[in-house]
C-alpha positions as CSV (number, residue, x, y, z in Angstrom):
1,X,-69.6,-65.0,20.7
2,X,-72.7,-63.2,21.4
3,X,-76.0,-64.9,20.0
4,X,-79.2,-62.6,19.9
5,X,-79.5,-59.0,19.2
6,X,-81.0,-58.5,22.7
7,X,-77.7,-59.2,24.1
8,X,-75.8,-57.2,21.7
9,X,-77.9,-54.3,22.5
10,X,-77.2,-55.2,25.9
11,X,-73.6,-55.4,26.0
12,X,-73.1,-52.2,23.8
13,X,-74.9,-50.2,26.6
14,X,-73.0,-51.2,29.0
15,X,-69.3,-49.8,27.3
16,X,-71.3,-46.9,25.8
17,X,-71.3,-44.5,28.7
18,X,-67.6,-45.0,29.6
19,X,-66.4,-44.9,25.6
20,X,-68.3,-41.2,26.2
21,X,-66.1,-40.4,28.8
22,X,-62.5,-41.0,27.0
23,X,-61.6,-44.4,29.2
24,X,-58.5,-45.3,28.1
25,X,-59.5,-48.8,27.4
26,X,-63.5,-50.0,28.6
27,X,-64.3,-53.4,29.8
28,X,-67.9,-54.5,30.2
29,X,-69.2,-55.1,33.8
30,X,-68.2,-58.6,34.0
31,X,-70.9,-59.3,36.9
32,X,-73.6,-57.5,35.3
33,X,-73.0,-59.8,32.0
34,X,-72.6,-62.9,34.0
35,X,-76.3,-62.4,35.5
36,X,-77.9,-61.4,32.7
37,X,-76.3,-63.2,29.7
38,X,-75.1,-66.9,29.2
39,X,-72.2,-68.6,29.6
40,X,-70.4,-67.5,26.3
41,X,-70.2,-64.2,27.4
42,X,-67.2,-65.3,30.0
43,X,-65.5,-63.9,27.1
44,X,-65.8,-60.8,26.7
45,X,-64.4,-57.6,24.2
46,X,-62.5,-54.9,25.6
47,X,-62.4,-52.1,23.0
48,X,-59.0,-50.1,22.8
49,X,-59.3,-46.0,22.9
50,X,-55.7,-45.7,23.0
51,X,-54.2,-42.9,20.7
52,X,-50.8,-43.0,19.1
53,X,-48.4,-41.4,21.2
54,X,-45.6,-39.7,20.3
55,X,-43.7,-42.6,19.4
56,X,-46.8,-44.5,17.9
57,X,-46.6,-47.6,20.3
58,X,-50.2,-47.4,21.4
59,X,-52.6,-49.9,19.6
60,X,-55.1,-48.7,16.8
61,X,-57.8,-46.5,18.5
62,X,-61.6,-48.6,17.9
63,X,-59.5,-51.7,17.1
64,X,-61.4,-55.1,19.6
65,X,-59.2,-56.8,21.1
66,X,-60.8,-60.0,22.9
67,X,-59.8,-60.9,26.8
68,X,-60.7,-64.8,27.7
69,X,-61.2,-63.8,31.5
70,X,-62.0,-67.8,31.4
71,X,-59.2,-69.6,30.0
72,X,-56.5,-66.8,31.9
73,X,-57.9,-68.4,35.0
74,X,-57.7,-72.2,34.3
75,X,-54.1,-71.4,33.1
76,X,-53.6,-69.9,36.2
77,X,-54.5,-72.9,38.2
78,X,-52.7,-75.4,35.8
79,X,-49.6,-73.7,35.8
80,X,-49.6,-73.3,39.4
81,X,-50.2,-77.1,40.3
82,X,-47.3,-79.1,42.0
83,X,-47.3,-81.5,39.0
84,X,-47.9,-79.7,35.9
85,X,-49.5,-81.2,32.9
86,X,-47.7,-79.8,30.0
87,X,-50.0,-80.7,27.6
88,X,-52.6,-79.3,29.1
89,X,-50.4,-75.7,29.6
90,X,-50.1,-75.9,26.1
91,X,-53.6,-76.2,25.0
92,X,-54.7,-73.0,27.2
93,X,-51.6,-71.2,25.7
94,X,-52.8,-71.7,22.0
95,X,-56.5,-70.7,23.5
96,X,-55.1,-67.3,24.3
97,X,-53.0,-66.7,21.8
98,X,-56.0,-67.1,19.1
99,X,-58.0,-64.4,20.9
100,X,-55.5,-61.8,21.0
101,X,-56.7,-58.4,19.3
102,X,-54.9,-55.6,19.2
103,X,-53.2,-54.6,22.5
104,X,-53.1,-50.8,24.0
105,X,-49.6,-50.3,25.7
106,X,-51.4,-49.6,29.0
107,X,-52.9,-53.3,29.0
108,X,-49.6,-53.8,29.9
109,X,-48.6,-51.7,33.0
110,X,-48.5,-53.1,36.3
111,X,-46.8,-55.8,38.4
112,X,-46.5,-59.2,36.5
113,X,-44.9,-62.5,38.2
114,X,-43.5,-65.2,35.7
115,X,-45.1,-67.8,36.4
116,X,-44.5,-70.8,33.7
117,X,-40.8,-71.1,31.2
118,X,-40.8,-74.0,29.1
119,X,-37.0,-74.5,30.3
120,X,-34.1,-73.1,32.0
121,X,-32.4,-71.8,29.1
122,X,-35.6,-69.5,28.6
123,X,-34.9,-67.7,31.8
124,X,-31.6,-66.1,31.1
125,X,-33.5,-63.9,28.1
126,X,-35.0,-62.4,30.5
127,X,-32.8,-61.9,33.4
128,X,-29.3,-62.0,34.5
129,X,-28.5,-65.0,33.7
130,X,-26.5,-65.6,37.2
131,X,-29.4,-68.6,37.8
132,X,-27.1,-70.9,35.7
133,X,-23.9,-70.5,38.5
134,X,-22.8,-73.3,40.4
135,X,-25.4,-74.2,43.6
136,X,-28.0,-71.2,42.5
137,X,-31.5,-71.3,41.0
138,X,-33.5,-69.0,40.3
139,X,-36.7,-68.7,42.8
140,X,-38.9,-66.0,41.5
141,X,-38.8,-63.3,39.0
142,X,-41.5,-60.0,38.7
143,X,-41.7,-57.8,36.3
144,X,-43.4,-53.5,36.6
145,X,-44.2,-52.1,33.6
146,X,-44.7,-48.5,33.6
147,X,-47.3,-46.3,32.2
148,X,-47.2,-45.8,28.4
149,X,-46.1,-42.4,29.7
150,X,-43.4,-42.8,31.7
151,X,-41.7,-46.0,29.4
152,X,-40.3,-47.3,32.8
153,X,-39.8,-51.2,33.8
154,X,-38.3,-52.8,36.6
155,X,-37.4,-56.6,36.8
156,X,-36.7,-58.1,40.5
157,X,-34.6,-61.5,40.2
158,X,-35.1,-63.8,43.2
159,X,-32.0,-66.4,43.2
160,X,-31.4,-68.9,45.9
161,X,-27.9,-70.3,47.0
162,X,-27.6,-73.5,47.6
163,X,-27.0,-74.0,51.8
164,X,-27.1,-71.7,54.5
165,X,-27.6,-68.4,52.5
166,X,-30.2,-65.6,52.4
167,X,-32.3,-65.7,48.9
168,X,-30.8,-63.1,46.3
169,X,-32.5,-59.7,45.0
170,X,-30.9,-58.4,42.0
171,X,-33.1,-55.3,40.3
172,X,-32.9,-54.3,36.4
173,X,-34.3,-51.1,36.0
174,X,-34.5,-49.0,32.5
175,X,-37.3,-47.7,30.1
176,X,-39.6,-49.8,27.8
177,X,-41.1,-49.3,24.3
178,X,-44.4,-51.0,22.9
179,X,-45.5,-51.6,19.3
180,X,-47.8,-54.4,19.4
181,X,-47.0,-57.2,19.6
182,X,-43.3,-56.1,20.4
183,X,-42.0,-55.4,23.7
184,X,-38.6,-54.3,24.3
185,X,-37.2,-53.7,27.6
186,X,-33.6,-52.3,27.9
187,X,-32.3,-52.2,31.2
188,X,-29.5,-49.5,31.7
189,X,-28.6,-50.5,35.0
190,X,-28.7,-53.6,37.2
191,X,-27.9,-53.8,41.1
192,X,-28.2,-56.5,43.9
193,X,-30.0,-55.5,46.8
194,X,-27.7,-53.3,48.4
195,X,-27.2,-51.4,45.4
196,X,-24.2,-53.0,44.5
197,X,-23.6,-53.1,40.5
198,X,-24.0,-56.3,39.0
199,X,-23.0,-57.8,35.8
200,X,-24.8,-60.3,33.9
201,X,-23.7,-63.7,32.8
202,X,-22.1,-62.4,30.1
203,X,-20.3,-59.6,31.8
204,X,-22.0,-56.8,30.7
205,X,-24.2,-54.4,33.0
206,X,-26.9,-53.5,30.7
207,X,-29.1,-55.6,28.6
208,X,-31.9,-55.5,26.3
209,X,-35.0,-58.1,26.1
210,X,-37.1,-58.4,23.4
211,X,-40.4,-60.0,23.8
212,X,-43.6,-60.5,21.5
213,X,-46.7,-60.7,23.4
214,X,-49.1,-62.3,22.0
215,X,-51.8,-62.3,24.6
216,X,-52.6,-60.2,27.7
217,X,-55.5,-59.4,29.7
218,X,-57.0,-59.0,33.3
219,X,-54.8,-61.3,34.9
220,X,-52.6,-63.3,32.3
221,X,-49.7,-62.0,30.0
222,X,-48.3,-64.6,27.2
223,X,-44.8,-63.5,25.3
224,X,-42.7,-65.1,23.8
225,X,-39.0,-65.2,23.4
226,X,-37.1,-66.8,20.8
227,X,-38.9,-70.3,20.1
228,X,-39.8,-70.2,24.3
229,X,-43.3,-69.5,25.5
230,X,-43.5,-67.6,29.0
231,X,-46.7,-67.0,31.1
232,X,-47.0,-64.3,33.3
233,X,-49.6,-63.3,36.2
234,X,-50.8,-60.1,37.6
235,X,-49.8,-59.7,41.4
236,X,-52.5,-58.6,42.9
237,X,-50.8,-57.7,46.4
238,X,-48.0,-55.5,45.0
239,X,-44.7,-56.8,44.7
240,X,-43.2,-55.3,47.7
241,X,-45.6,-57.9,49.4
242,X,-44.0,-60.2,47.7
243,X,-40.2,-59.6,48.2
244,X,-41.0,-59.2,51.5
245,X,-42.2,-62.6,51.6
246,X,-39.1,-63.8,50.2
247,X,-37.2,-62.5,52.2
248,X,-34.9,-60.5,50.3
249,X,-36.9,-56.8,51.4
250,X,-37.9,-55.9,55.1
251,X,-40.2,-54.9,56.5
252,X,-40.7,-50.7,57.5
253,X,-41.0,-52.6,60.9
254,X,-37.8,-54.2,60.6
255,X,-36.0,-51.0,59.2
256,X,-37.3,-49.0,62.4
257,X,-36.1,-51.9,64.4
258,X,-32.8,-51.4,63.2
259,X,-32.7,-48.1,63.2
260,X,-33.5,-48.3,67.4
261,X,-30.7,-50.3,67.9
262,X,-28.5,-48.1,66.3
263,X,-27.3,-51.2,63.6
């Protein structure tokens, strides 16, 4: 909340100029508020200038919708500490969840890495569900979301075997659609890392996921799934990065390696 006018008047000429020039959504200069105003201002508005696309999925252009840059953070932390206070995951949840405004489809684009699932049943909603074999876990999962534009998403699944065995990359790839607060991604066509078709749990080898997001901003993305909560973070690095760390992508330098050797 923002006390005197002074900092209202402030604030609003700040997102003024970049309203003018048609931004799709505007958020104040976090720095120049942090020196200037007090702590309160941590939380800030972003205001969404989306228009309706074709299908109507974008949010209501002029409609606030508040981003707790604060609370994504200490989440962040929480929910990445070895031993993980669920009460206090909760709390932060419930923080974000009561600040969420309407959300423009393009809040949503980019790389996301689940980062918190209440349990392991929540996992298979949004992957393969092959986590729940005999000796396999599921070590990381990242999700791309597309520009409102294109409607694409991409999921990479991360399983490990049990033993001596490389890590697992399974990719879901398909189109998206957005009408706030409802996500739904439909994956037409899933495929290990070698391209290789594979089928879900179930069998099948196409799936849709329905989400509700009910909070996302700068770095955090809330949705939830049936009665399951799930937390998301933005990667920063790119995914690829991140694969490659698993080891279930090389490197170029290992492809040209390869290559040399005539393998």
């Amino acid at each position: 909340q923002i006390g005197s006018q002074s900092e209202m008047t402030a604030l609003s000429a700040l997102l003024l100029p970049a309203v003018l020039m048609g931004a799709g959504y505007v958020p104040c200069n976090r720095h120049a508020c942090l020196a200037r105003s007090p702590p309160s201002l941590v939380r800030f508005t972003i205001v969404a200038m989306a228009k309706k696309d074709k299908k109507g999925t974008a949010g209501k252009a002029g409609t606030a919708r508040t981003v707790d840059t604060a609370t994504e953070r200490v989440l962040l932390k929480v929910v990445r500490e070895p031993k993980r206070d669920l009460n206090e995951i909760s709390r932060f949840i419930e923080k974000l969840r009561s600040q969420r405004g309407a959300i423009p489809a393009q809040a949503l684009s980019g790389g996301w890495q689940l980062l918190w699932v209440p349990s392991a049943a929540a996992l298979e909603s949004i992957g393969t569900g092959l986590h729940t074999l005999p000796g396999t876990s599921l070590e990381d999962f990242f999700l791309s979301i597309g520009s409102s534009k294109s409607r694409k998403c991409e999921a990479n699944e991360v399983l490990r075997v049990f033993g001596p065995f490389p890590n697992i990359r399974n990719i879901l790839s398909g189109s998206y659609s957005f009408n706030d607060p409802d996500l739904r991604l439909t994956y037409s066509e899933m495929v290990d890392g070698l391209g290789k078709q594979v089928n879900a749990k179930d069998g099948t080898s196409a799936r849709v996921v329905n989400l509700s997001v009910v909070y996302c901003g700068e770095e955090v993305m809330v949705a939830a799934s049936g009665g399951a909560t799930l937390v998301f973070g933005k990667v920063k690095g790119g995914i690829r990065e991140e694969l490659i760390r698993l080891r279930v992508l090389k490197t170029r330098s290992d492809d040209d390696t390869e290559e040399k050797s005539g393998r």
